[in-house]
C-alpha positions, 0 to 999 in steps of 0.5 A, spaced: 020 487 486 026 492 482 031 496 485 033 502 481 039 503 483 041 494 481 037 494 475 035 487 477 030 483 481 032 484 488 028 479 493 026 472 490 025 465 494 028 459 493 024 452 492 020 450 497 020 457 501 027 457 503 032 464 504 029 468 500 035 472 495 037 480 495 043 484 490 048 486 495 054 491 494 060 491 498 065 495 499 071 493 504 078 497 506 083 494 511 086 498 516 092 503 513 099 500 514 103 505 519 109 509 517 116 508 519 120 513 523 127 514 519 133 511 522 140 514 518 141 509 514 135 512 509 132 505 509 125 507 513 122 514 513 118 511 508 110 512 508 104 507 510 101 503 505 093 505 504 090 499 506 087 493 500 081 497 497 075 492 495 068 493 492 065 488 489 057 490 486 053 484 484 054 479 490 047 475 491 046 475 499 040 470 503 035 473 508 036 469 515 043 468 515 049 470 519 055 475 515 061 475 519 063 482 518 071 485 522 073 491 521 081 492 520 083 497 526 088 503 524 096 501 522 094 494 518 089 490 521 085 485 516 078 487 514 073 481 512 067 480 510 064 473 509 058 467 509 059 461 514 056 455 512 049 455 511 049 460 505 048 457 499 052 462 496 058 463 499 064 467 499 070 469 504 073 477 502 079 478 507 082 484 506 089 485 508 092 491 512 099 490 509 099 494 502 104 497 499 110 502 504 114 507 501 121 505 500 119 501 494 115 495 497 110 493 493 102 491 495 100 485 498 094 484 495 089 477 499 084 480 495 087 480 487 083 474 485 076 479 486 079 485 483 082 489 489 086 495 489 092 497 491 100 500 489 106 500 490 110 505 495 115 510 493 123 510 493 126 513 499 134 516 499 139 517 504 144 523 502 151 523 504 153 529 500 158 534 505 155 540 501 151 546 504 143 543 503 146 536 501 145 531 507 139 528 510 134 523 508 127 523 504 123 517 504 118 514 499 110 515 500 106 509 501 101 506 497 095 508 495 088 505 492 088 508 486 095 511 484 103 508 486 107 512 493 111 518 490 119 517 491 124 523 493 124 529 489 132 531 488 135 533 495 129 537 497 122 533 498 120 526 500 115 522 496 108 524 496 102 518 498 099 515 492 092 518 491 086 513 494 081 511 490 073 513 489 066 510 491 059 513 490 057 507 494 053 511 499 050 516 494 055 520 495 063 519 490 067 519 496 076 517 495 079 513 500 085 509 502 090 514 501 097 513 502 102 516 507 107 521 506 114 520 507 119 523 512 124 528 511 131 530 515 134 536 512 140 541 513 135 545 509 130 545 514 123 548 511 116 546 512 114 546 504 119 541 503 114 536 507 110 530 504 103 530 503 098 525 504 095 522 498 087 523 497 083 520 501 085 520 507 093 519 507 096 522 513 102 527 512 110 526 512 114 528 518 120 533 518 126 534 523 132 539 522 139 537 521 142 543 524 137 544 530 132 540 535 126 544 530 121 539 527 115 536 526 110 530 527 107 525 522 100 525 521 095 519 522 091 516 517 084 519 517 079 513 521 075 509 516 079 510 510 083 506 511 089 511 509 097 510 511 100 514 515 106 518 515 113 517 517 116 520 522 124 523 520 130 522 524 132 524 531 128 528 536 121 527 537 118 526 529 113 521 530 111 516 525 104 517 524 099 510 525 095 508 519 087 509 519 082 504 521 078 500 515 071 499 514 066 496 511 059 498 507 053 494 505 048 497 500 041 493 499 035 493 498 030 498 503 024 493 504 030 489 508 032 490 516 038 489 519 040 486 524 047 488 527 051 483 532 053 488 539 060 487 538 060 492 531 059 499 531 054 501 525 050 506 522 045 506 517 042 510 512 037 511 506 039 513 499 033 511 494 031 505 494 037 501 498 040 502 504 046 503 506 050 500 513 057 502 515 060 498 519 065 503 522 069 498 528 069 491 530 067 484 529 060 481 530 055 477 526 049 481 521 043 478 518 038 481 513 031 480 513 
């Protein structure tokens, strides 16, 4: 048999008559990390971390055996994906929820080795100036898959979330694992001023005013993307925001079926000659057969 999409034979059997072998797509995205709500040092208010990004086309999957799949809750859980013992091809993916915040944190990438993406955060400032418009803090964006957090912008601005990174692996190109947006504490308080998340589901900067109680949430990274949250600024109710939840896809060849432990939430689609499952929540087992 051949798949159009692989370009490759996608069922063989091994002597014998044992498992036989399938072309396999992964993509996996650990949860975001959450921002941090600003305190009045300028050392927090900085965006979260999109979570670490890895897709990896190619991988040979075996029929009758177990996959354990976990998908990463929102603000830093890990992601894995893996093979126990009785595969012969065997590979263990755990993809970690801590992956570049603001305030310059650099990524912490488990998965490197097989090519994941992740970027640093952005650089935060605390502004002790005594002039009119000159005092407050504005922090660092986080991380995202596909670019590096932005950093303050002179005395207006926090840093922008890096942009999250892009995949057609459900037919669709879809960009995921924004990072979060840094929080802004200003005497000049003007809601233009506020971060944005980066592309790809990075949650939005909060915001809080010098001179009065006026302020604004940070918003959550967006479910299922991975995406950082924003920060939160200084004083009043200006909440961080949580970073999004991970996931997992798997593409195969559509002469197989899946079966899906009881403790995952999945969905499965068709899109040519594979299909596509999508694990959204959860840990439990997967079998193709």
């Amino acid at each position: 048999l051949r798949n159009m999409a692989f370009g490759r034979r996608i069922l063989s059997f091994g002597a014998g008559g044992g498992a036989a072998t399938f072309t396999l797509r992964f993509l996996g995205i650990a949860g975001g990390s959450s921002g941090t709500k600003m305190n009045n040092a300028g050392t927090t208010g900085f965006g979260g971390g999109a979570g670490e990004y890895l897709e990896v086309t190619g991988l040979t999957g075996e029929t009758t055996h177990n996959y354990l799949v976990t998908v990463g809750a929102g603000g830093g859980g890990d992601t894995r994906f893996k093979t126990n013992a009785t595969q012969t091809n065997t590979f263990d993916y755990d993809i970690s929820g801590f992956s570049g915040r603001g305030s310059g944190q650099a990524a912490s990438l488990n998965e490197s080795a097989a090519g994941s993406k992740g970027n640093a955060g952005g650089n935060s400032r605390w502004i002790t100036g005594t002039t009119s418009d000159n005092y407050g803090g504005l922090g660092g964006g986080g991380g995202g898959a596909g670019a590096v957090g932005g950093n303050f912008t002179s005395i207006t601005k926090a840093g922008n979330g890096g942009a999250g990174f892009a995949s057609d692996i459900d037919g669709t190109s879809t960009t995921r694992a924004g990072g979060g947006g840094g929080g802004a504490f200003l005497e000049s308080y003007n809601t233009s001023f506020r971060s944005h998340g980066g592309s790809g589901g990075g949650g939005r900067g909060g915001m809080a005013d010098y001179n009065s109680t006026a302020h604004v949430d940070a918003n959550d990274g967006t479910a299922n993307t991975g995406g950082g949250g924003g920060a939160g600024a200084y004083v009043y109710d200006s909440q961080n925001g949580t970073g999004g939840s991970g996931v997992v896809i798997v593409r195969y060849p559509n002469t197989l079926t899946i079966t899906v432990g009881a403790g995952l939430t999945s969905s499965t689609t068709t899109d040519g000659t594979d299909k596509i499952t999508t694990f959204t929540a959860g840990s439990d087992n997967i079998s193709f057969n």
